[in-house]
Structure formats: C-alpha cells, structure tokens
KETOR-56034 format. One record per atom (N, C-alpha, C): residue number from 1; x, y, z. Coordinates in nm, 4 decimals, m for minus. Example, Ala and Ser with C-alpha at 12.3 -4.5 7.8 and 13.67 -1.06 7.14 Angstrom:
2
{rec 1 {1.3190 m0.5690 0.7800}}
{rec 1 {1.2300 m0.4500 0.7800}}
{rec 1 {1.3200 m0.3300 0.7800}}
{rec 2 {1.2850 m0.2250 0.7080}}
{rec 2 {1.3670 m0.1060 0.7140}}
{rec 2 {1.2900 0.0030 0.7870}}
! end
This chain:
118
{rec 1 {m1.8202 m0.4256 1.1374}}
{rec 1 {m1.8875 m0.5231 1.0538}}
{rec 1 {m1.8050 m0.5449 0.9263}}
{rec 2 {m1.7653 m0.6483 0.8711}}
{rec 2 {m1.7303 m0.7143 0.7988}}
{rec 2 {m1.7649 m0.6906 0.6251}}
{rec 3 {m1.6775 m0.5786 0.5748}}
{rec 3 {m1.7522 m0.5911 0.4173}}
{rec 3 {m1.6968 m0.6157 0.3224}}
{rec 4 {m1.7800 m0.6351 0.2254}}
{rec 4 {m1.7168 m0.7467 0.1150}}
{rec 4 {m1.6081 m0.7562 0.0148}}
{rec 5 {m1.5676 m0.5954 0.0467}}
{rec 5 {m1.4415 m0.5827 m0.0054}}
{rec 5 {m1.3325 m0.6158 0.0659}}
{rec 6 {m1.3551 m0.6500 0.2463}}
{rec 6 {m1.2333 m0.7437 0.2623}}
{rec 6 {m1.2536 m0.8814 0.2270}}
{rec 7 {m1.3670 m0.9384 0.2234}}
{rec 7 {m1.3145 m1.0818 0.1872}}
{rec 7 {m1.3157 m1.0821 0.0464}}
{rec 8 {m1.3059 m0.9978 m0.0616}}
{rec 8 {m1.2235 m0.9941 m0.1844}}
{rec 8 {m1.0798 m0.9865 m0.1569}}
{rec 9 {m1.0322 m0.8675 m0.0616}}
{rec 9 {m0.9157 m0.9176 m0.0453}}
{rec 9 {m0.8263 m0.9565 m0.0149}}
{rec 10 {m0.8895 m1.1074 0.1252}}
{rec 10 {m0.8738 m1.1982 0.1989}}
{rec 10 {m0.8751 m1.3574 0.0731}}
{rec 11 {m0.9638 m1.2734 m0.0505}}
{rec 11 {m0.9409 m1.4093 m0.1300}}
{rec 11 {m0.7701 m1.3595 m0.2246}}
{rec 12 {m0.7874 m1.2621 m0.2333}}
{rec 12 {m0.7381 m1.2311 m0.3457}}
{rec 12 {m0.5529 m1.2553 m0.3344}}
{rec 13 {m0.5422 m1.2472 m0.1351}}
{rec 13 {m0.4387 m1.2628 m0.1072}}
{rec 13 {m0.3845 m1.3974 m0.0409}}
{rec 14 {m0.5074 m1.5176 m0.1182}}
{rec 14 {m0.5283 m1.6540 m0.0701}}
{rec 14 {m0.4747 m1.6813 0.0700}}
{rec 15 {m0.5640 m1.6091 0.1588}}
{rec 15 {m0.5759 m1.6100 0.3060}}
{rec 15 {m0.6880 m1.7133 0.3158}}
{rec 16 {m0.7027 m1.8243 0.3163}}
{rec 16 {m0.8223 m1.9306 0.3385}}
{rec 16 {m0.8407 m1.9105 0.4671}}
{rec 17 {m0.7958 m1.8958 0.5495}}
{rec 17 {m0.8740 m1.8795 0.7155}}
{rec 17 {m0.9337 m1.7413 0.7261}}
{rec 18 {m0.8414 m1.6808 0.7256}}
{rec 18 {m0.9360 m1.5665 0.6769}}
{rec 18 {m1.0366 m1.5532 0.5963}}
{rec 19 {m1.0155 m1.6019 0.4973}}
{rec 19 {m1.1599 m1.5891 0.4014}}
{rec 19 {m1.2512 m1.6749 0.4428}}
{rec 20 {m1.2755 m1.7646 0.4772}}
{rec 20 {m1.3590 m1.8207 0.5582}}
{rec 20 {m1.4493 m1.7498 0.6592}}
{rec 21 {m1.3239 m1.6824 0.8092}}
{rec 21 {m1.3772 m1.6711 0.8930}}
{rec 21 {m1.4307 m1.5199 0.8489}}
{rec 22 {m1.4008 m1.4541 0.7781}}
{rec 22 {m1.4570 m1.2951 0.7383}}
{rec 22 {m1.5908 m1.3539 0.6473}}
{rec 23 {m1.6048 m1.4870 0.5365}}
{rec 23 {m1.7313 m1.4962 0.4898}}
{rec 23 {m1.8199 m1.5628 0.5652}}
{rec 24 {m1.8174 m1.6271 0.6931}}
{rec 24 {m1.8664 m1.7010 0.8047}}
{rec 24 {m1.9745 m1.5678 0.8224}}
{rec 25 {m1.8830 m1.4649 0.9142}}
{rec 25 {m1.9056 m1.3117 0.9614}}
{rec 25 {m2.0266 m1.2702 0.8868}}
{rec 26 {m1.9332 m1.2309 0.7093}}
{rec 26 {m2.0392 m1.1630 0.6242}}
{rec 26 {m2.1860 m1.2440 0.6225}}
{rec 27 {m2.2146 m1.3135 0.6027}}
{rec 27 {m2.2922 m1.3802 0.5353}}
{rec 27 {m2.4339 m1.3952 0.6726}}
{rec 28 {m2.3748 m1.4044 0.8235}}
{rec 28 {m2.4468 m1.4095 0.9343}}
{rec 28 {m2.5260 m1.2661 0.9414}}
{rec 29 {m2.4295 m1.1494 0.8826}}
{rec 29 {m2.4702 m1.0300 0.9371}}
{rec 29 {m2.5643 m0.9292 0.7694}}
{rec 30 {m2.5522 m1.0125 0.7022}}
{rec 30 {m2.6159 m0.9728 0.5352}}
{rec 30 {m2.6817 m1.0703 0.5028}}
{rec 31 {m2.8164 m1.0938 0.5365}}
{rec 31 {m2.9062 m1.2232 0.4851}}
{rec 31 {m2.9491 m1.1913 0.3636}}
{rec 32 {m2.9396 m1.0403 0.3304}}
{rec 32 {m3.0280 m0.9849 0.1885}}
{rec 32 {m2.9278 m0.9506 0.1034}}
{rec 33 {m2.8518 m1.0455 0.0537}}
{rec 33 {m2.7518 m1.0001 m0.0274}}
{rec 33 {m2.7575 m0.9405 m0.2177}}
{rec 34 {m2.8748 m0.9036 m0.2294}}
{rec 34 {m2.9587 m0.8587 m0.3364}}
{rec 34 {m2.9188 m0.6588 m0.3124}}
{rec 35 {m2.8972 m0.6726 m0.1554}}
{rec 35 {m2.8917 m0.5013 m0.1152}}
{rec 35 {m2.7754 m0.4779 m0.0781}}
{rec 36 {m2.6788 m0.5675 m0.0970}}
{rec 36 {m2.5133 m0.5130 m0.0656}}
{rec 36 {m2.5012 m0.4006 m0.1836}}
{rec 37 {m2.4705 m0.2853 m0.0995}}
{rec 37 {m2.4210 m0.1592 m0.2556}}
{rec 37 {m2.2696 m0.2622 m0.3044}}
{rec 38 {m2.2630 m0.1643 m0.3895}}
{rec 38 {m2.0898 m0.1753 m0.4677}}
{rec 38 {m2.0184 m0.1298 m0.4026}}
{rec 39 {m1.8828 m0.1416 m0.3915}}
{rec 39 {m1.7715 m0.1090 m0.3423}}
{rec 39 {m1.7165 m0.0109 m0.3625}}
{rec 40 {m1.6644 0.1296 m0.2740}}
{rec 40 {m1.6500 0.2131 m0.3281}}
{rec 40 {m1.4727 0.1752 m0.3603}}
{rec 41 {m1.4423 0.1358 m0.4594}}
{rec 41 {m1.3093 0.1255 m0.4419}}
{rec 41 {m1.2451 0.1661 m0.6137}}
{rec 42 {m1.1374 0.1833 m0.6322}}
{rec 42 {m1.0809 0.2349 m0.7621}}
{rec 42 {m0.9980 0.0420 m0.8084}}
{rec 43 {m0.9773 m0.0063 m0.7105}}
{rec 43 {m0.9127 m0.1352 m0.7737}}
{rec 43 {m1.0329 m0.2359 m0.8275}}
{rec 44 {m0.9841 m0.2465 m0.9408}}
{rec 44 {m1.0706 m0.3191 m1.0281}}
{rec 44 {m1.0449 m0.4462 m0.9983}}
{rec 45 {m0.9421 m0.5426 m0.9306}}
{rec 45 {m0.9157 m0.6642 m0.8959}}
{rec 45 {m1.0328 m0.6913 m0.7625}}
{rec 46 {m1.0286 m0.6081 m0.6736}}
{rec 46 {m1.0978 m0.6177 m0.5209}}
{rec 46 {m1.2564 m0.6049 m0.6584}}
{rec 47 {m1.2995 m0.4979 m0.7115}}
{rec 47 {m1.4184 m0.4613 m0.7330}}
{rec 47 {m1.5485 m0.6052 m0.8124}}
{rec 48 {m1.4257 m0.6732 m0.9102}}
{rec 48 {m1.4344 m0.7847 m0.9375}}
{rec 48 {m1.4421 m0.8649 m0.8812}}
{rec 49 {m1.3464 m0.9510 m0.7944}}
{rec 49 {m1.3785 m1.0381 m0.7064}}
{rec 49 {m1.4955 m1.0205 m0.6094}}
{rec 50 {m1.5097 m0.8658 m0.5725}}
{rec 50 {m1.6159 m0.8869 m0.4663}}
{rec 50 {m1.7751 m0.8923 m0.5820}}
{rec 51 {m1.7789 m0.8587 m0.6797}}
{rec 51 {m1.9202 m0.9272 m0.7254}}
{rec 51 {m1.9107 m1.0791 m0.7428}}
{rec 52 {m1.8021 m1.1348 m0.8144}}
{rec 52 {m1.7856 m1.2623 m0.8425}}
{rec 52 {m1.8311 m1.3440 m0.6747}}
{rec 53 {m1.7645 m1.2905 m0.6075}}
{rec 53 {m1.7945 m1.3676 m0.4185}}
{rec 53 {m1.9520 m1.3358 m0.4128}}
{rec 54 {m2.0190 m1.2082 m0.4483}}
{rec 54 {m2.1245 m1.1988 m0.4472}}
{rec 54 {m2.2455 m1.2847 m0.4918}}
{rec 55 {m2.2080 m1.2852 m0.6540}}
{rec 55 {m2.2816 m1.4039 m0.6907}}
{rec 55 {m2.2918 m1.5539 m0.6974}}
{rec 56 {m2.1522 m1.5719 m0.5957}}
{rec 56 {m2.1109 m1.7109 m0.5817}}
{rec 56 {m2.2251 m1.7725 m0.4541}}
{rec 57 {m2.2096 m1.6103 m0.3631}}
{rec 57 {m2.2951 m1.6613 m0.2085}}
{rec 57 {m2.4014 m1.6626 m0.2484}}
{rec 58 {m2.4520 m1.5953 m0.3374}}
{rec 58 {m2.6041 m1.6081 m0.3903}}
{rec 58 {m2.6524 m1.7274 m0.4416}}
{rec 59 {m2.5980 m1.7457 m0.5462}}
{rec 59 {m2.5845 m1.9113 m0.6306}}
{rec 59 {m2.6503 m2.0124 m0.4706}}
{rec 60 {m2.5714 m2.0168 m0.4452}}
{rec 60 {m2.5281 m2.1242 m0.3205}}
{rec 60 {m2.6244 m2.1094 m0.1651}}
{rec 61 {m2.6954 m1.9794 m0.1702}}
{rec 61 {m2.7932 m1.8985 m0.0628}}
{rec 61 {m2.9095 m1.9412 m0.1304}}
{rec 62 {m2.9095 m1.9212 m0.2572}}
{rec 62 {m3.0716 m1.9809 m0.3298}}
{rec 62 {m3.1362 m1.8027 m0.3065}}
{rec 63 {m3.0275 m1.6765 m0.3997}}
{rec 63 {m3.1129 m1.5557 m0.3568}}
{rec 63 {m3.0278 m1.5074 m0.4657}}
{rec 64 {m3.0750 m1.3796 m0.5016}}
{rec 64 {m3.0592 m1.3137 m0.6165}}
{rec 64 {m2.9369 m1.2375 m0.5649}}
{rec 65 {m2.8618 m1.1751 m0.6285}}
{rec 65 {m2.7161 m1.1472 m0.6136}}
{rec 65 {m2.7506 m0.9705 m0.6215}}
{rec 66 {m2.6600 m0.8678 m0.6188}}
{rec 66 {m2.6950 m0.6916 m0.6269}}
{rec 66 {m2.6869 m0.7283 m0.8109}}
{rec 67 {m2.7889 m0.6520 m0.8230}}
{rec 67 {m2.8057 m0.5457 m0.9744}}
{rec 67 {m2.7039 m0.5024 m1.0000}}
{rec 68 {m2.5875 m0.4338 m0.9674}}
{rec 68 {m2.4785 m0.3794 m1.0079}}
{rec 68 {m2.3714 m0.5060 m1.0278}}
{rec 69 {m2.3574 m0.6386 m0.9664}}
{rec 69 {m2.2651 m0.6966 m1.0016}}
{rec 69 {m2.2785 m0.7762 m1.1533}}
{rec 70 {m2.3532 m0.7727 m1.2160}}
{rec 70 {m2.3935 m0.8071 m1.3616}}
{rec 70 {m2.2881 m0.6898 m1.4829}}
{rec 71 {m2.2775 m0.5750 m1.3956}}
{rec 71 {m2.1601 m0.4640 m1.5114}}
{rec 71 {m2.0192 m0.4855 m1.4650}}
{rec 72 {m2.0159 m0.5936 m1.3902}}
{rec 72 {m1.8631 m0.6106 m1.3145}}
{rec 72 {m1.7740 m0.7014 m1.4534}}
{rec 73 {m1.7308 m0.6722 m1.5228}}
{rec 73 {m1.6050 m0.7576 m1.5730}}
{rec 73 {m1.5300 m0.8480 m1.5546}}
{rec 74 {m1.3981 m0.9096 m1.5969}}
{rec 74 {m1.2984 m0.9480 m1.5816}}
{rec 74 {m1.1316 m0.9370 m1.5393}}
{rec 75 {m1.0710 m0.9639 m1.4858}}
{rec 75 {m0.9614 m0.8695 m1.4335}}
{rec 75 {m0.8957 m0.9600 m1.5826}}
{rec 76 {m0.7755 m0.8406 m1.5816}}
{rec 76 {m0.6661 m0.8493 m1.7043}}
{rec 76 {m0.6038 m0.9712 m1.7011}}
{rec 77 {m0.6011 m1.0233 m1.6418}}
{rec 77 {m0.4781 m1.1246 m1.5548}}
{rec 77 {m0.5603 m1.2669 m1.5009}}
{rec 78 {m0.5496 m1.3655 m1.5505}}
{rec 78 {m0.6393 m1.4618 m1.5048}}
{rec 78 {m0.5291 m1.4964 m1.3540}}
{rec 79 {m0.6249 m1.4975 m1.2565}}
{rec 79 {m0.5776 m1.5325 m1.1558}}
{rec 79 {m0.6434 m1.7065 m1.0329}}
{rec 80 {m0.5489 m1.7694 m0.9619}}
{rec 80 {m0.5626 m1.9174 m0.8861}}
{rec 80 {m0.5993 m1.8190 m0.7644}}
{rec 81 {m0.6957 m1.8792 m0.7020}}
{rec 81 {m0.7207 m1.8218 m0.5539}}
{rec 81 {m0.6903 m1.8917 m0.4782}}
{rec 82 {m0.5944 m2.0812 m0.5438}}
{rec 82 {m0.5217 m2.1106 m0.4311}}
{rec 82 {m0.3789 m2.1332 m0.4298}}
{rec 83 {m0.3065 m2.1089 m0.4153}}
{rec 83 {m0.1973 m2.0918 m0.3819}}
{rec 83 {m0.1087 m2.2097 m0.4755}}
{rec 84 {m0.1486 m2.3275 m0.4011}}
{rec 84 {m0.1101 m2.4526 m0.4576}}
{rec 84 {m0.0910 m2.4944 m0.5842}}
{rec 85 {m0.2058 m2.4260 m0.7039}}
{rec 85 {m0.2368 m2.3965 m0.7872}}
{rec 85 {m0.1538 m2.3312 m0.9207}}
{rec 86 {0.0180 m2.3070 m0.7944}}
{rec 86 {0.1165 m2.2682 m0.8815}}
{rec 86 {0.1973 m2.3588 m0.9181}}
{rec 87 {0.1761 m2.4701 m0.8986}}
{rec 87 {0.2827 m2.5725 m0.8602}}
{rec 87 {0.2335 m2.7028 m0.8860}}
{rec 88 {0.0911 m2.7423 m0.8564}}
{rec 88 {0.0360 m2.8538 m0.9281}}
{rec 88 {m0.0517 m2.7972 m1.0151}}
{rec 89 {m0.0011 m2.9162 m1.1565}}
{rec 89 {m0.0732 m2.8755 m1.2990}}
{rec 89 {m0.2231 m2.9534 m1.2208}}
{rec 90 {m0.2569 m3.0431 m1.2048}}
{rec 90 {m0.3776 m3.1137 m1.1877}}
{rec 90 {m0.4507 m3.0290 m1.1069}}
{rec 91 {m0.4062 m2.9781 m1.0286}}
{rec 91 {m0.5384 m2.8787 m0.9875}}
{rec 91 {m0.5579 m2.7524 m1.0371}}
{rec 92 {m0.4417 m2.7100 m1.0819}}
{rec 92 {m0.4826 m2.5757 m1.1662}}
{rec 92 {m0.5380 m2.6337 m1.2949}}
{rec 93 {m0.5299 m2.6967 m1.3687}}
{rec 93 {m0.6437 m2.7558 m1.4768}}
{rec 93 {m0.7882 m2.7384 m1.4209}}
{rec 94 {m0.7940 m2.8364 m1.3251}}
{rec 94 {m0.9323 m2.8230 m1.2487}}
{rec 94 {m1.0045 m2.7354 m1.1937}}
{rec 95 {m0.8866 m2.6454 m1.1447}}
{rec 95 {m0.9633 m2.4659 m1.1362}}
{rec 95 {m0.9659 m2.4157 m1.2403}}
{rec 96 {m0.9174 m2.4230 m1.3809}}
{rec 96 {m0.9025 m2.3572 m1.4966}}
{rec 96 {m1.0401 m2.3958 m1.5719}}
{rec 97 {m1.0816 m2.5479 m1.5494}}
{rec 97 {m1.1968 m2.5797 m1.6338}}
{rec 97 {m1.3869 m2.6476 m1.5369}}
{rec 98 {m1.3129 m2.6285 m1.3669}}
{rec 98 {m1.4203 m2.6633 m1.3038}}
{rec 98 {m1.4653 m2.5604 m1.2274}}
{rec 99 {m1.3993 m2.4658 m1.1861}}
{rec 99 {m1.4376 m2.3361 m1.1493}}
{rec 99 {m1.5383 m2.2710 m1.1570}}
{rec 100 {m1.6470 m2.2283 m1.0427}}
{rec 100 {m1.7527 m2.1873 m1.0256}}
{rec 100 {m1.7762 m2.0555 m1.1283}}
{rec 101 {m1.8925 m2.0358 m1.2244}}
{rec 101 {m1.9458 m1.9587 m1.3070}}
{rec 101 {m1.8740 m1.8488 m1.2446}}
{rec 102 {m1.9542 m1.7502 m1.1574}}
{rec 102 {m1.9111 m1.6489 m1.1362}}
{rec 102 {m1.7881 m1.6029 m1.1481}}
{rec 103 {m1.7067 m1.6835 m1.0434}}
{rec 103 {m1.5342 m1.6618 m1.0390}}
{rec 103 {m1.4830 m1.7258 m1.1984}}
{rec 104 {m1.5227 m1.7723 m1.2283}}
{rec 104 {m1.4434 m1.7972 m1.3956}}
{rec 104 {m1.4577 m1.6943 m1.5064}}
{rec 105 {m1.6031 m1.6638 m1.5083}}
{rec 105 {m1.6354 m1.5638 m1.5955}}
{rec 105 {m1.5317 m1.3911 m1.5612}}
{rec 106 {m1.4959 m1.4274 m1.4790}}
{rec 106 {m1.4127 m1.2993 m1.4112}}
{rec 106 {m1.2767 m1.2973 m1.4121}}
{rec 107 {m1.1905 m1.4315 m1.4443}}
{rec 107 {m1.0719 m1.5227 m1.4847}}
{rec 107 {m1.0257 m1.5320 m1.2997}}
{rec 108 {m1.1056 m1.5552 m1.2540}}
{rec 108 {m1.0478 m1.6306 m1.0875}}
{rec 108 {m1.1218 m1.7408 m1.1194}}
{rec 109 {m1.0061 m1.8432 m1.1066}}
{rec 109 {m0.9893 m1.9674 m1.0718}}
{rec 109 {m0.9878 m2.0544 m0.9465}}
{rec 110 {m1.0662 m2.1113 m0.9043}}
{rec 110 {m1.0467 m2.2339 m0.7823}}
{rec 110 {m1.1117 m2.3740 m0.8300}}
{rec 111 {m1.0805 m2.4211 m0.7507}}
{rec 111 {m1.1909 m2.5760 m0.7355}}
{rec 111 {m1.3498 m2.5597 m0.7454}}
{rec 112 {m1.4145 m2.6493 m0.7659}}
{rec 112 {m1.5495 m2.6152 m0.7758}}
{rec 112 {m1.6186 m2.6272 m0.6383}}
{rec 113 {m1.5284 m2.6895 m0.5529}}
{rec 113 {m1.5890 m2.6781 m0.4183}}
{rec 113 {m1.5798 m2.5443 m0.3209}}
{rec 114 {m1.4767 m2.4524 m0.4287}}
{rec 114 {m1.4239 m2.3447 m0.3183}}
{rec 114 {m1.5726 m2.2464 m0.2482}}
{rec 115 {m1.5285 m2.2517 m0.1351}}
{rec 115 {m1.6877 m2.2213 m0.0248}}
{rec 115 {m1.7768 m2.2037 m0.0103}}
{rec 116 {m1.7517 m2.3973 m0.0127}}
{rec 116 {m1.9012 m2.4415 m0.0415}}
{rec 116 {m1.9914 m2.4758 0.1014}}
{rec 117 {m1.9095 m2.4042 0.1926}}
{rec 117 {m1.9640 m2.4216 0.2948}}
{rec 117 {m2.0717 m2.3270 0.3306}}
{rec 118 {m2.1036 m2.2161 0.2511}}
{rec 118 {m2.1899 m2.1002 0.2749}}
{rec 118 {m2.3097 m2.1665 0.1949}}
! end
C-alpha cells in the first residue's frame, strides 16, 4: 500500500506520472485522511511536503487534514515541483504567487491547478 511519504517523494523528485499514479492509489485506499499518522522519517524536505500533499488532498476532498500536519514548517530552500519552472520565468512567477496555500506556506511552488484532479 502506497504511503505518503512516497508521493512526497515522487513530488519532490518531479515524477508527475508517478505522482499522480501513487496519489490516484493513496487517496482510493485512505478515505479518512484526518488519521494518516506522520511520517516516520528524519528528512525534513519528504516530512514537509508530505503534510503540505496532506492538506492539499484535504482542501480539495472537503475533509479535515491530520492534527500533526499544522507543526509541519517550511523547508530552507524554496523549491518548483515542476521542472519547467527552471527555465520559464512566466510560470515560475505563477507558481511563486498562485500556488496552492498549503504547498506555498511550506516554500513548494506549482501552478494552482497542480492535482487538481483528486
């Protein structure tokens, strides 16, 4: 089963098919995403992103996100979760200033549409 610390770092390593098909997975097999524990992990980049993904699926599920991802921070390093993003100014602007709450408040950057399919 599919957990949420890989599709942190299926985003983190802007794998879009992958991140997709691993949040397709997650999201079928975790309807109560209020009860995902935390991650047992020491990287603060994965630990971050996976609350930020957390409260993004929530936002977007219409359901309350885990209690523990509210003490999750910011990584040091503002980071693009798309690739492209290195190279055109116009969309990294647009991930820099349209970027979904969660992932911004955390300095990950995308589009405001990024998966918006969940």
């Amino acid at each position: 089963m599919t957990k949420i610390e890989e599709i942190a770092t299926a985003a983190l390593q802007q794998d879009s098919l992958q991140l997709r098909s691993l949040t397709q997975e997650y999201l079928r097999n975790n309807p109560m995403l209020e009860d995902v524990p935390r991650p047992e992990t020491a990287d603060e980049r994965i630990l971050s992103m996976s609350a930020a993904l957390l409260e993004l699926f929530a936002i977007r599920t219409d359901q309350r996100s885990p209690v523990w991802t509210a003490a999750i921070g910011p990584v040091k390093e503002p980071f693009f979760l798309l690739k492209s993003a290195a190279h055109m100014k116009r969309l990294r602007e647009l991930c820099r200033t349209e970027s979904p709450n969660p992932l911004r408040i955390r300095h990950f950057y995308a589009p405001p549409d990024y998966l918006t399919f969940v």
